[in-house]
C-alpha atoms as an extended CHARMM CRD file, in Angstrom:
* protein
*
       263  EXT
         1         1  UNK       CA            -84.3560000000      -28.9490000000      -92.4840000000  PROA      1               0.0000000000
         2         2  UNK       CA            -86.6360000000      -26.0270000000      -91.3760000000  PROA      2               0.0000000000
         3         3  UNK       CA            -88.5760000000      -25.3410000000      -88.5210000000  PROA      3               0.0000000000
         4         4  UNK       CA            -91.8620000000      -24.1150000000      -88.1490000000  PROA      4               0.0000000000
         5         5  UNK       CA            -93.0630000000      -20.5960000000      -86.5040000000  PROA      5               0.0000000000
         6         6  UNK       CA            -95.3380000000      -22.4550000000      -83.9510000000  PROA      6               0.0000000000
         7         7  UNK       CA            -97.8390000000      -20.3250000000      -81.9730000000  PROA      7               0.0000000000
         8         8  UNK       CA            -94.9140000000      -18.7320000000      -79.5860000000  PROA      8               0.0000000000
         9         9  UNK       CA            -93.0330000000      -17.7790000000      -83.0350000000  PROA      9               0.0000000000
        10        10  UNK       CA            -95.6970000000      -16.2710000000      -84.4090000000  PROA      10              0.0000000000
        11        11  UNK       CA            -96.5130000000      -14.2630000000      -81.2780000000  PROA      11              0.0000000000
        12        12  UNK       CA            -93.1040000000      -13.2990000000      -80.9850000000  PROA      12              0.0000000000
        13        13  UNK       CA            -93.3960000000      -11.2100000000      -84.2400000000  PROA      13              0.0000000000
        14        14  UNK       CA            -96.8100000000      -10.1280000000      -84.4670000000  PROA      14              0.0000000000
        15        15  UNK       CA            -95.6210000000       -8.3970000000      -80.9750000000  PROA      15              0.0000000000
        16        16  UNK       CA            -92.9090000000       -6.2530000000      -82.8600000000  PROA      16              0.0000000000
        17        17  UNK       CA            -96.0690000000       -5.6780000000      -85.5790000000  PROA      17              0.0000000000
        18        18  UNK       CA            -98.3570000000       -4.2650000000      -83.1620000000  PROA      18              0.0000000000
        19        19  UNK       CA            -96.0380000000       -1.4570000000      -81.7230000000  PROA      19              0.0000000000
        20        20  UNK       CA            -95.3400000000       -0.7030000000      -84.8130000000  PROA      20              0.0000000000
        21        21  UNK       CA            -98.8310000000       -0.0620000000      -86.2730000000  PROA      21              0.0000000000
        22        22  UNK       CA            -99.3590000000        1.5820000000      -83.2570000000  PROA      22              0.0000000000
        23        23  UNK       CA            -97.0510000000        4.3780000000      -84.1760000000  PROA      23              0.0000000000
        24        24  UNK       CA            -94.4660000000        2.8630000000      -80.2590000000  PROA      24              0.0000000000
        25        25  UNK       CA            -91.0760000000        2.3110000000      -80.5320000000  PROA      25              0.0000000000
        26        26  UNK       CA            -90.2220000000       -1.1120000000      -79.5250000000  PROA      26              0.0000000000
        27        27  UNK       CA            -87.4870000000       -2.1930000000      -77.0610000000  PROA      27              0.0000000000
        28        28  UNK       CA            -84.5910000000       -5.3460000000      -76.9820000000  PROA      28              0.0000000000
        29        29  UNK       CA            -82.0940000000       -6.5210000000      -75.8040000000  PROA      29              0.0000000000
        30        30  UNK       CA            -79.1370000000       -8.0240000000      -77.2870000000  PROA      30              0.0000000000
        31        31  UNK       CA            -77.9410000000      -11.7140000000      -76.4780000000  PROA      31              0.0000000000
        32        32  UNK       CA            -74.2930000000      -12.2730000000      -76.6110000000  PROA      32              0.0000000000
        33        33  UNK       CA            -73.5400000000      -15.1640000000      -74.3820000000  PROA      33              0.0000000000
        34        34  UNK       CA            -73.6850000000      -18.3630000000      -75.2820000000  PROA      34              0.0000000000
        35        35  UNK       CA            -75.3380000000      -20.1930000000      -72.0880000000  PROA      35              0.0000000000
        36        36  UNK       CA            -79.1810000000      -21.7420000000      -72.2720000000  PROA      36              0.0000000000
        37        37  UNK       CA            -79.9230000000      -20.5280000000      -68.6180000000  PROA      37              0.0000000000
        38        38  UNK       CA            -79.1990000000      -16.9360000000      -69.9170000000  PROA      38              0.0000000000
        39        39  UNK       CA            -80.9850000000      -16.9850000000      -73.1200000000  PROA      39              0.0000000000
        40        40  UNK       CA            -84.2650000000      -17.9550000000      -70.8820000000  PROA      40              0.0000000000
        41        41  UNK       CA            -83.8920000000      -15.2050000000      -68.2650000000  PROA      41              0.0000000000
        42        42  UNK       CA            -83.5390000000      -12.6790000000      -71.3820000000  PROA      42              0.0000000000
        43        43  UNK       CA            -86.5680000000      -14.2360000000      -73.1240000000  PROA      43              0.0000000000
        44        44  UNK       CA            -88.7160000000      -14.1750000000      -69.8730000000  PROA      44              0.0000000000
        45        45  UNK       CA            -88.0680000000      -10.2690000000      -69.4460000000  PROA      45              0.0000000000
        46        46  UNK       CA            -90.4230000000       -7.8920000000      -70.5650000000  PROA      46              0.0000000000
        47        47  UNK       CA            -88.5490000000       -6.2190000000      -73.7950000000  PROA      47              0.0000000000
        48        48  UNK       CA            -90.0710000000       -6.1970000000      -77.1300000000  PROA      48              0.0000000000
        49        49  UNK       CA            -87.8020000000       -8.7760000000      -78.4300000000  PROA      49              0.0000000000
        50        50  UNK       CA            -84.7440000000      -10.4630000000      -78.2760000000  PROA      50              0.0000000000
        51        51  UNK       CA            -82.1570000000      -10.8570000000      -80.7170000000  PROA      51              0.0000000000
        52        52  UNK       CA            -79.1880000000      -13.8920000000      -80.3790000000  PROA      52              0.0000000000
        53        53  UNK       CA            -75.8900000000      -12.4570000000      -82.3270000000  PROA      53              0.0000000000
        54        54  UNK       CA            -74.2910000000      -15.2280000000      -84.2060000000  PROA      54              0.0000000000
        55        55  UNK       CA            -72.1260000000      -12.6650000000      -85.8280000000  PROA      55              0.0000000000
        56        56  UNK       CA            -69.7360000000      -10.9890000000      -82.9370000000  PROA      56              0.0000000000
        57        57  UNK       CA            -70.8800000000      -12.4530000000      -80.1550000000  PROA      57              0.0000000000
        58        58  UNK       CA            -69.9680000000      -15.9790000000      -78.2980000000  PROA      58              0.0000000000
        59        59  UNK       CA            -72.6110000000      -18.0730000000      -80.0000000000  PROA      59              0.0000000000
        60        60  UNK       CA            -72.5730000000      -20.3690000000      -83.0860000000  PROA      60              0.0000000000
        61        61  UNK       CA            -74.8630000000      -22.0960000000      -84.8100000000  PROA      61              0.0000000000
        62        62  UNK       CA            -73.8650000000      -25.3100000000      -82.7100000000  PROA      62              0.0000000000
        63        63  UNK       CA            -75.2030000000      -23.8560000000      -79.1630000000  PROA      63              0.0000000000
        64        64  UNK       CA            -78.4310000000      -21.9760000000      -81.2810000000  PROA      64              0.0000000000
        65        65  UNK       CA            -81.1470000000      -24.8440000000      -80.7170000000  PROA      65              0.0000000000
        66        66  UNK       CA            -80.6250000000      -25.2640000000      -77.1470000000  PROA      66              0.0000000000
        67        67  UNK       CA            -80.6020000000      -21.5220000000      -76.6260000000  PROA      67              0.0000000000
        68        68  UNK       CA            -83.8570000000      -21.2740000000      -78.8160000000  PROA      68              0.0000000000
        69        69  UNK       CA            -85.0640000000      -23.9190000000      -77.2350000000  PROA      69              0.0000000000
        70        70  UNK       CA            -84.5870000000      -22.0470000000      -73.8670000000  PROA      70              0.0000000000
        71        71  UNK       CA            -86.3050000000      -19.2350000000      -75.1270000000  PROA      71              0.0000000000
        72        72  UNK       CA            -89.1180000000      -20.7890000000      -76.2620000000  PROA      72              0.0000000000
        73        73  UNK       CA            -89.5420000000      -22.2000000000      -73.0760000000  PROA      73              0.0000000000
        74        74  UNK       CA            -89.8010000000      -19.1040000000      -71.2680000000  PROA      74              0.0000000000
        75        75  UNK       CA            -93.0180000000      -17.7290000000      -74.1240000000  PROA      75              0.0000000000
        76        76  UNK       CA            -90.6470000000      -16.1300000000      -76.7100000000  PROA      76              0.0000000000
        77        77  UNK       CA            -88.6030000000      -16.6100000000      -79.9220000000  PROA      77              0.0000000000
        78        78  UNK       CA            -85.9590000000      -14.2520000000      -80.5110000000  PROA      78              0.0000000000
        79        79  UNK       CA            -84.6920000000      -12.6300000000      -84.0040000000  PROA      79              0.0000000000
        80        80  UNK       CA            -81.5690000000      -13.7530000000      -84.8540000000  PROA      80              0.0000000000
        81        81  UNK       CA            -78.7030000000      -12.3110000000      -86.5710000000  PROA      81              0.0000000000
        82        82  UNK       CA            -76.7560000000      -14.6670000000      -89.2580000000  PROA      82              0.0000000000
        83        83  UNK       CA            -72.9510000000      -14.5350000000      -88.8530000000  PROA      83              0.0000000000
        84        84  UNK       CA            -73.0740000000      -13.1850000000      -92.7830000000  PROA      84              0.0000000000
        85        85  UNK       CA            -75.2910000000      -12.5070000000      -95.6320000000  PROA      85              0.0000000000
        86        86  UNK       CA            -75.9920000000      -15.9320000000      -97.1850000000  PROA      86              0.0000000000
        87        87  UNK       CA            -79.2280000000      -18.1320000000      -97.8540000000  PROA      87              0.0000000000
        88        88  UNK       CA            -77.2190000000      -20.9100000000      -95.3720000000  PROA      88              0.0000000000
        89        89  UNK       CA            -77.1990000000      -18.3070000000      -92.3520000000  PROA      89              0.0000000000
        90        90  UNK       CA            -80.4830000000      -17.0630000000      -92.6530000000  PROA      90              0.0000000000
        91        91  UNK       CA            -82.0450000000      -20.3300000000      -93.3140000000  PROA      91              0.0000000000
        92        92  UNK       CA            -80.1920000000      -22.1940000000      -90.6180000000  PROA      92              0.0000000000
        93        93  UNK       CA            -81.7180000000      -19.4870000000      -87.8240000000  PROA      93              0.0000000000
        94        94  UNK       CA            -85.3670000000      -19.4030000000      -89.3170000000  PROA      94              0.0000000000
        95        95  UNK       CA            -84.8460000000      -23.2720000000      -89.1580000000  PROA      95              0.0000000000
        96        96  UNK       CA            -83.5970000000      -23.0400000000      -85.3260000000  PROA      96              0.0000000000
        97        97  UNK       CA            -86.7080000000      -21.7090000000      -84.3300000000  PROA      97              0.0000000000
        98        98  UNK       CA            -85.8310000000      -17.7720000000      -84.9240000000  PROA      98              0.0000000000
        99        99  UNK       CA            -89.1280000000      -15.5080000000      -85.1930000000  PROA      99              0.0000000000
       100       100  UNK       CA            -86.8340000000      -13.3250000000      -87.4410000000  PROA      100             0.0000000000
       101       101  UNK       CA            -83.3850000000      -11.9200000000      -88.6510000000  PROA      101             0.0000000000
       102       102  UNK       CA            -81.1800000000       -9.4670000000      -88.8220000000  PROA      102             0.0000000000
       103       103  UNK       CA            -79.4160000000       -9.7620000000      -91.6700000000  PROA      103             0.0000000000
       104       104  UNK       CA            -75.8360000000       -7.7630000000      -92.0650000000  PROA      104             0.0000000000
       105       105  UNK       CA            -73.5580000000       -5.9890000000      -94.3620000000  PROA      105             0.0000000000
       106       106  UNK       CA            -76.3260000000       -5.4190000000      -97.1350000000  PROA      106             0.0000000000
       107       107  UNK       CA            -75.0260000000       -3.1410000000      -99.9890000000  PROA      107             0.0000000000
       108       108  UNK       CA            -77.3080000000       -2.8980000000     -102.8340000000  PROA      108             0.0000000000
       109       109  UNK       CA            -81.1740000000       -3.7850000000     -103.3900000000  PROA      109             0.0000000000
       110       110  UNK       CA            -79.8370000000       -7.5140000000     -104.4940000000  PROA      110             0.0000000000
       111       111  UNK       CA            -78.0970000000       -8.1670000000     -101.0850000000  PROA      111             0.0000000000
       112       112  UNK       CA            -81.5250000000       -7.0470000000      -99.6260000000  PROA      112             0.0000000000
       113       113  UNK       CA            -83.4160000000       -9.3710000000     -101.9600000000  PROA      113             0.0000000000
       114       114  UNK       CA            -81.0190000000      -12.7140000000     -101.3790000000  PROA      114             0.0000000000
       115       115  UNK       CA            -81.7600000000      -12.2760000000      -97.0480000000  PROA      115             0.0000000000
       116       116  UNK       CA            -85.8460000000      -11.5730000000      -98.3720000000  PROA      116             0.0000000000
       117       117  UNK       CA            -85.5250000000      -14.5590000000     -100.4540000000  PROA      117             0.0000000000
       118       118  UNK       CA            -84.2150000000      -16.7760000000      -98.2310000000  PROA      118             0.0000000000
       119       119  UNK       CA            -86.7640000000      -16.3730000000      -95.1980000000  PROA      119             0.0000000000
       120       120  UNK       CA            -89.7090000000      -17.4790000000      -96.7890000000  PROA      120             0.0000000000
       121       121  UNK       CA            -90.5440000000      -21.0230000000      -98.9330000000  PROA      121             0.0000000000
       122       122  UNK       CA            -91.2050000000      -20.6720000000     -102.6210000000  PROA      122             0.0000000000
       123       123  UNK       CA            -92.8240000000      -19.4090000000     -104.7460000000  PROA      123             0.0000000000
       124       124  UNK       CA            -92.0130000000      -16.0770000000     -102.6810000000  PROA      124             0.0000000000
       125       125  UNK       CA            -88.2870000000      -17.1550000000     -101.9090000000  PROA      125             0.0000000000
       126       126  UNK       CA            -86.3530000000      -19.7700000000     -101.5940000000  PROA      126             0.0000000000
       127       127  UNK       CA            -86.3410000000      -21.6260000000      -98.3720000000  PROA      127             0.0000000000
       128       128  UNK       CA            -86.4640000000      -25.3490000000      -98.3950000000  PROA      128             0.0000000000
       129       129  UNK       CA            -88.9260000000      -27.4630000000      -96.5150000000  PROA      129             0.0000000000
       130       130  UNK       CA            -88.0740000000      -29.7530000000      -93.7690000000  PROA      130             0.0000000000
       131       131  UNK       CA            -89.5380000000      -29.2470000000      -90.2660000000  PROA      131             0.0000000000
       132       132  UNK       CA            -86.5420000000      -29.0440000000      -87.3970000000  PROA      132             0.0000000000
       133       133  UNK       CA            -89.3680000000      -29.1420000000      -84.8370000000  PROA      133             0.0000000000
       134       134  UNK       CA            -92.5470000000      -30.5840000000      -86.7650000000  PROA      134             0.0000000000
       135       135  UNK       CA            -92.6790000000      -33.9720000000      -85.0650000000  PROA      135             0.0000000000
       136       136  UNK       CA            -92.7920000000      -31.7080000000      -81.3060000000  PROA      136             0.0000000000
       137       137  UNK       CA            -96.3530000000      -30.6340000000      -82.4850000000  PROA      137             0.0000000000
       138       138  UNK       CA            -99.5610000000      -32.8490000000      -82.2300000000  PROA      138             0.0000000000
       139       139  UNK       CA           -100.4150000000      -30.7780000000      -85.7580000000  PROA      139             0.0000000000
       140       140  UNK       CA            -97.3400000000      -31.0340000000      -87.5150000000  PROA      140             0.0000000000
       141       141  UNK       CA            -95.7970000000      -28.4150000000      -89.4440000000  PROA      141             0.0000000000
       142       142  UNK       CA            -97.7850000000      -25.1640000000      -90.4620000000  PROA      142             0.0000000000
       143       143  UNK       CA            -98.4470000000      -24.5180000000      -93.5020000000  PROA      143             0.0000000000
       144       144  UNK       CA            -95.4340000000      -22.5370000000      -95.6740000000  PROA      144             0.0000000000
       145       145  UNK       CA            -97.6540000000      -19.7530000000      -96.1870000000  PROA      145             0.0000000000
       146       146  UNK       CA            -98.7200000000      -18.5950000000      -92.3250000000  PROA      146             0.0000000000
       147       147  UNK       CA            -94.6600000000      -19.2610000000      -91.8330000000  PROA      147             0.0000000000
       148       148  UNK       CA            -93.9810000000      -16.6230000000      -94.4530000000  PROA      148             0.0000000000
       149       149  UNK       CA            -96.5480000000      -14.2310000000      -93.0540000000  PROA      149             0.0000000000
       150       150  UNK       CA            -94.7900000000      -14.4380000000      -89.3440000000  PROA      150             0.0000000000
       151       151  UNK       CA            -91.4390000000      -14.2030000000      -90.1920000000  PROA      151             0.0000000000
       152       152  UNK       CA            -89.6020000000      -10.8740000000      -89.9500000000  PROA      152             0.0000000000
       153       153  UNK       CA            -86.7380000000      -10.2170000000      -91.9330000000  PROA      153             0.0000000000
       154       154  UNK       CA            -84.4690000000       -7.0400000000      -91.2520000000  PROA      154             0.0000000000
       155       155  UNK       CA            -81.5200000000       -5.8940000000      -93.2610000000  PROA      155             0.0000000000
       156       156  UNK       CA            -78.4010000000       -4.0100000000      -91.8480000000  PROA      156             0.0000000000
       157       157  UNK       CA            -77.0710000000       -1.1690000000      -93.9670000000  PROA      157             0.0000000000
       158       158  UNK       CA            -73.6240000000        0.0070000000      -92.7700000000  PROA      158             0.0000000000
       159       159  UNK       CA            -71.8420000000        1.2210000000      -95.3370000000  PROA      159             0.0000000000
       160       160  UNK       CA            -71.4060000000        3.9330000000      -98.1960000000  PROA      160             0.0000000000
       161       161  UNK       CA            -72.6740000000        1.6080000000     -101.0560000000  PROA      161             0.0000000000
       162       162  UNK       CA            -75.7840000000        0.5790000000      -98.8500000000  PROA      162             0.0000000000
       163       163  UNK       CA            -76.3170000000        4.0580000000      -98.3110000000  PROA      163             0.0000000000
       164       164  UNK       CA            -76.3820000000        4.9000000000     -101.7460000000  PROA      164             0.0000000000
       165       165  UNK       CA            -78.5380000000        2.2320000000     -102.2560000000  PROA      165             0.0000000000
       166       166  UNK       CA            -81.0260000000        2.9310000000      -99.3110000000  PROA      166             0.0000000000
       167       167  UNK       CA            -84.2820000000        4.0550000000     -101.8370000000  PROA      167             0.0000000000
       168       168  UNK       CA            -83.8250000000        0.6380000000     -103.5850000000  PROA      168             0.0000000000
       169       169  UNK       CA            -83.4040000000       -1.3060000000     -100.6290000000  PROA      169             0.0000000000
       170       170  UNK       CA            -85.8890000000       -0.7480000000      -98.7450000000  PROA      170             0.0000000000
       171       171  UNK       CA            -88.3770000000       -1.0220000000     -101.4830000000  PROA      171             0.0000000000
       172       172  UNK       CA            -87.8210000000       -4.7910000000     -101.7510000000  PROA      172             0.0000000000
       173       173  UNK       CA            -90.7690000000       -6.8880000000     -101.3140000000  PROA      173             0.0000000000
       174       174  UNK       CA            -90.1310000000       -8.9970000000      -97.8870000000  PROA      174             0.0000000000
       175       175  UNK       CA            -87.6580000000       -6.5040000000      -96.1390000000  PROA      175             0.0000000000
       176       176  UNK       CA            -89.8300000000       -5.9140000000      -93.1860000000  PROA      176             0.0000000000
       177       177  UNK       CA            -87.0720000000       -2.8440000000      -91.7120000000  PROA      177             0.0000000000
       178       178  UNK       CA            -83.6660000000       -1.5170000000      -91.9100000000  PROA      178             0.0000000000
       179       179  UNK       CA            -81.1150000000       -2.3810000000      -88.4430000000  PROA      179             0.0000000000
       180       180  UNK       CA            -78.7440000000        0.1130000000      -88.1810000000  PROA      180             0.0000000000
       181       181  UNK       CA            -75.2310000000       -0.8120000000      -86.5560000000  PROA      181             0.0000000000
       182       182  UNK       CA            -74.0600000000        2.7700000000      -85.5970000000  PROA      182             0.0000000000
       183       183  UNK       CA            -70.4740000000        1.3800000000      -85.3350000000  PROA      183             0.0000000000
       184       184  UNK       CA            -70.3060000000       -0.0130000000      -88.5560000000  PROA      184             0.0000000000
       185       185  UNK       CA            -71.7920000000        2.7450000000      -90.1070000000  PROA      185             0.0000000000
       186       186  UNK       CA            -69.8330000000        5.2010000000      -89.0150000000  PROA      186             0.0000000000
       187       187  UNK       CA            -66.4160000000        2.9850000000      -90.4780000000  PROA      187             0.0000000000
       188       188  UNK       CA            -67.9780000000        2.5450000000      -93.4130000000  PROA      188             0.0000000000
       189       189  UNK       CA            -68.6550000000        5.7650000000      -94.6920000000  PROA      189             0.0000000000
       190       190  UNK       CA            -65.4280000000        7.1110000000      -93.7270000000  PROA      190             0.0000000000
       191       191  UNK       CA            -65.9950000000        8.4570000000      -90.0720000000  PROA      191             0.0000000000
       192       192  UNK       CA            -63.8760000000        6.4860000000      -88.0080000000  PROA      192             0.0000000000
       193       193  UNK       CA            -65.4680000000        5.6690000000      -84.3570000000  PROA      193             0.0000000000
       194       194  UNK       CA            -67.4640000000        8.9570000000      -84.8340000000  PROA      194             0.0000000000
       195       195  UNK       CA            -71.2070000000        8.7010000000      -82.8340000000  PROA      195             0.0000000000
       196       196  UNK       CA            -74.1920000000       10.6200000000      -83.0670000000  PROA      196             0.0000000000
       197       197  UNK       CA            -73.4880000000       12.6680000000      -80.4440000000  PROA      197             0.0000000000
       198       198  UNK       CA            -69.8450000000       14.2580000000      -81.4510000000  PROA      198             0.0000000000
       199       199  UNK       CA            -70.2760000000       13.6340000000      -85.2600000000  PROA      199             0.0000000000
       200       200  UNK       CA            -72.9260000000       16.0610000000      -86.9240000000  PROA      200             0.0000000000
       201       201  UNK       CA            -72.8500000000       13.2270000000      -90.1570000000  PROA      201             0.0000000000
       202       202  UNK       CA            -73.4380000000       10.3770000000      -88.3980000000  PROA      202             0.0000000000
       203       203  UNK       CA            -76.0850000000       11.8500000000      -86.5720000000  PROA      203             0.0000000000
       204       204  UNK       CA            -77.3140000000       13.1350000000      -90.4230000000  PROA      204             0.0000000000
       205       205  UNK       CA            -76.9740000000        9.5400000000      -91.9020000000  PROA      205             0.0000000000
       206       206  UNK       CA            -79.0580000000        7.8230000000      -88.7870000000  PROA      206             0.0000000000
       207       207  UNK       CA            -81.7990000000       10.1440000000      -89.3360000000  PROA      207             0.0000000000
       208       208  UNK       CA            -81.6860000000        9.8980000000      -93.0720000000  PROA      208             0.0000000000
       209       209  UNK       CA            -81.9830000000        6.0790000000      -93.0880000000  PROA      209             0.0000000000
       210       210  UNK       CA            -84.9840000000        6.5580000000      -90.0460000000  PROA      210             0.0000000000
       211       211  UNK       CA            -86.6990000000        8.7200000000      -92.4140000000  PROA      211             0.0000000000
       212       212  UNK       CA            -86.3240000000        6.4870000000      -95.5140000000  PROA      212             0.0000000000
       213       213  UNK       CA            -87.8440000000        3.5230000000      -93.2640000000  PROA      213             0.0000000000
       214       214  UNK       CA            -91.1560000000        5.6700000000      -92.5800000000  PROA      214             0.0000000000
       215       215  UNK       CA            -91.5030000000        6.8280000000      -95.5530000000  PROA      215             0.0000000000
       216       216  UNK       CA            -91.9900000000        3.2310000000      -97.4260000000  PROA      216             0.0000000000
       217       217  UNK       CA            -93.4830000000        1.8780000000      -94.6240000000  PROA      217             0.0000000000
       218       218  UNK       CA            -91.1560000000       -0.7940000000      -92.7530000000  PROA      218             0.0000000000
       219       219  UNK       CA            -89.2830000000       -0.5330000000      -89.6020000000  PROA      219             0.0000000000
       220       220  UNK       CA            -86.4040000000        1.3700000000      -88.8230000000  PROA      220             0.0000000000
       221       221  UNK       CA            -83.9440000000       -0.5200000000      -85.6430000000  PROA      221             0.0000000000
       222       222  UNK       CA            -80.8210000000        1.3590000000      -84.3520000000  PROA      222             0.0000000000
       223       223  UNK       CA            -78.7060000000       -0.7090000000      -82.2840000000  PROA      223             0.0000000000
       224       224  UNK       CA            -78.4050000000        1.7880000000      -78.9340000000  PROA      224             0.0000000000
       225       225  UNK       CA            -75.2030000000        1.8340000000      -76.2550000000  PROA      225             0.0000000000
       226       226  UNK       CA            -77.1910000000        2.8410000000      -73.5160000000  PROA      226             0.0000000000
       227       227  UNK       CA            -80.4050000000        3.9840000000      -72.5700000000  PROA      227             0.0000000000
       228       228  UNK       CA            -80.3620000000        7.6710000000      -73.4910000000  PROA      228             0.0000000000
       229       229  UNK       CA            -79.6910000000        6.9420000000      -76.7300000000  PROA      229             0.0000000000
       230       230  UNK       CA            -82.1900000000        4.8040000000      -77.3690000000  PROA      230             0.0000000000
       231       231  UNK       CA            -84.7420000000        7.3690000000      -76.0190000000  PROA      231             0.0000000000
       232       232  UNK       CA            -83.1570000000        9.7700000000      -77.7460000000  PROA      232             0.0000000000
       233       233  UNK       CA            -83.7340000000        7.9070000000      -81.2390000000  PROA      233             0.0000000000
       234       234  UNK       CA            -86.9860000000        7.0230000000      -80.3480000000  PROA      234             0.0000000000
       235       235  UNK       CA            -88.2370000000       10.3730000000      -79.9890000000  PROA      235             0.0000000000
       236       236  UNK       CA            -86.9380000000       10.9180000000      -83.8280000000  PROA      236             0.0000000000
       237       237  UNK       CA            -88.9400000000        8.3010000000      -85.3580000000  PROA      237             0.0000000000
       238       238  UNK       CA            -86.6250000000        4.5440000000      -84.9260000000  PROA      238             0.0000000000
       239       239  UNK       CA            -89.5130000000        2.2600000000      -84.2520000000  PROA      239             0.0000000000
       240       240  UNK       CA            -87.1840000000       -0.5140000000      -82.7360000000  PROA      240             0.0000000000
       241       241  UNK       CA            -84.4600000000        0.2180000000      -80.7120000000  PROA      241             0.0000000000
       242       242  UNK       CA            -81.7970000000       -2.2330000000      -78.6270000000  PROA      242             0.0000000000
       243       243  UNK       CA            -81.4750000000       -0.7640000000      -75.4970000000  PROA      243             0.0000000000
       244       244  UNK       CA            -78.8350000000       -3.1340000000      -73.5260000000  PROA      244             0.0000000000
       245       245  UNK       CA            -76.9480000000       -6.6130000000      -74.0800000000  PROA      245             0.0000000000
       246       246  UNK       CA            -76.8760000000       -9.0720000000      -71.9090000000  PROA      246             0.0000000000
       247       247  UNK       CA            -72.9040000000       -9.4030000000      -71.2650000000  PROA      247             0.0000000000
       248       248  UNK       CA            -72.8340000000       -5.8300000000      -70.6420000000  PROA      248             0.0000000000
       249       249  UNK       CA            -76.0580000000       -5.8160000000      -67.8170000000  PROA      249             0.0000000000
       250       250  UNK       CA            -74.4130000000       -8.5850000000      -65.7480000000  PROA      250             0.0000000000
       251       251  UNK       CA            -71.1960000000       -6.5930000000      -65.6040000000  PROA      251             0.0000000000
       252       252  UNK       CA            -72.7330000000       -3.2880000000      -64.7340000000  PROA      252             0.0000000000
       253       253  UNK       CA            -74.2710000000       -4.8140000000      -62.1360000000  PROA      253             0.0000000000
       254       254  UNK       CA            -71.9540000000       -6.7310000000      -61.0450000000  PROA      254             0.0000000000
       255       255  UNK       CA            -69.7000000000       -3.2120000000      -60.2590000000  PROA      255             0.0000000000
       256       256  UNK       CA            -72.8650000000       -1.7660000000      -58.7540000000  PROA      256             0.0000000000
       257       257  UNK       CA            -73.3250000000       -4.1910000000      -56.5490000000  PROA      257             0.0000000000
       258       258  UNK       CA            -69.5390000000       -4.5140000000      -55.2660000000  PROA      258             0.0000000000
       259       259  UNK       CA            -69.6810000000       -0.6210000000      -55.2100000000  PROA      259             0.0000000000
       260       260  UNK       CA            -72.9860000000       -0.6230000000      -52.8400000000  PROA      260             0.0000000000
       261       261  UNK       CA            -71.5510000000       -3.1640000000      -50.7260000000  PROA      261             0.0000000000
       262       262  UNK       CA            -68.0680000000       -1.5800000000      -50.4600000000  PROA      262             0.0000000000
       263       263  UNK       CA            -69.9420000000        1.9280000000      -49.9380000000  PROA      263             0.0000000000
């Protein structure tokens, strides 16, 4: 069963579209946690998007409706990213209500073309048909093309073979931007838990994959550890950058707050 990119969904993305052909990075944050309450207080914030990680962090696909649900509730759908790189993942997030994904671990030009494939209905791709949320409109389902023009779909290169790949990925119809995972990267093209900042190559293979992105036209998303970075990235062309999680802003000011108090 799938569900439909109702007028919120379709927002959600064509807000991500308009910074971008505007030439403005956009800004997220990252959902880890797995509670409904949370996922609406991230969704009503002013960031570009959202995006729910089904791959490391505490969700599964069990708690995903409730916590798109949430999110809908508060004016947004979020991009999702699949646990893994199969047709099951991806569809089961497009048919939770996500505006998008962010699909991982995608090698080669044919890894790129099963996550395209699988966001949008045939004869593009091969999503089935079956409305999750069709009976919650008055109008039913929309149509499978307008669903296929909302949805976003990202892919994740983080490794040696995707980088050797790069020109032929992101020339695959439907792959609307490259994610980078900086960590991932970095392990799998042999430079341990190097960064941008103390590893010259890293830094070299960030800004080569940037530059591939704006050259063919499609996003380019770095996933940031803090704030400088992503304002550093930004101001060397990534056009969508994840600026904070969630787990990680409830700590931090958690300690700030103790600290204040205790100061």
């Amino acid at each position: 069963m799938t569900t439909v990119p109702d007028s919120i969904t379709a927002r959600s993305s064509e807000r991500l579209r308009a910074r971008w052909r505007d030439g403005a990075p956009a800004f997220g944050v990252w959902s880890t946690l797995s509670d409904p309450v949370v996922a609406e207080l991230l969704a009503a914030s002013d960031f570009d998007y959202v995006c729910v990680d089904l791959q490391h962090g505490l969700a599964t696909s069990a708690e995903l409706p409730a916590m798109l649900q949430a999110m809908r509730a508060a004016g947004r759908a979020p991009l999702v990213r699949p646990a893994w790189n199969d047709p099951v993942h991806v569809m089961r997030a497009l048919d939770s209500g996500a505006a998008g994904v962010v699909v991982p671990m995608v090698n080669s030009a044919e890894d790129a073309a099963r996550a395209a494939s699988a966001s949008r209905f045939p004869p593009i791709g091969i999503r089935s048909w079956g409305p999750m949320w069709g009976d919650v409109r008055a109008d039913g389902a929309l149509p499978p093309g307008e669903q296929d023009a909302a949805v976003l779909c990202l892919v994740m290169v983080e490794t040696q073979p995707g980088i050797d790949a790069l020109d032929e990925i992101v020339a695959v119809p439907g792959v609307d931007g490259v994610y980078i995972g900086p960590n991932d990267l970095a392990l799998g093209t042999g430079h341990g838990r190097g960064t941008y900042r103390d590893t010259p190559q890293v830094d070299a293979l960030i800004q080569r994959i940037i530059d591939t992105c704006r050259a063919a036209g499609i996003a380019a998303g770095l996933h940031c550890s803090d704030i400088e970075m992503a304002r550093h990235w930004a101001g060397r062309g990534a056009t969508m950058l994840t600026g904070a999680t969630d787990s990680t802003l409830l700590k931090s000011a958690a300690d700030a707050t103790v600290a204040a108090l205790r100061g």
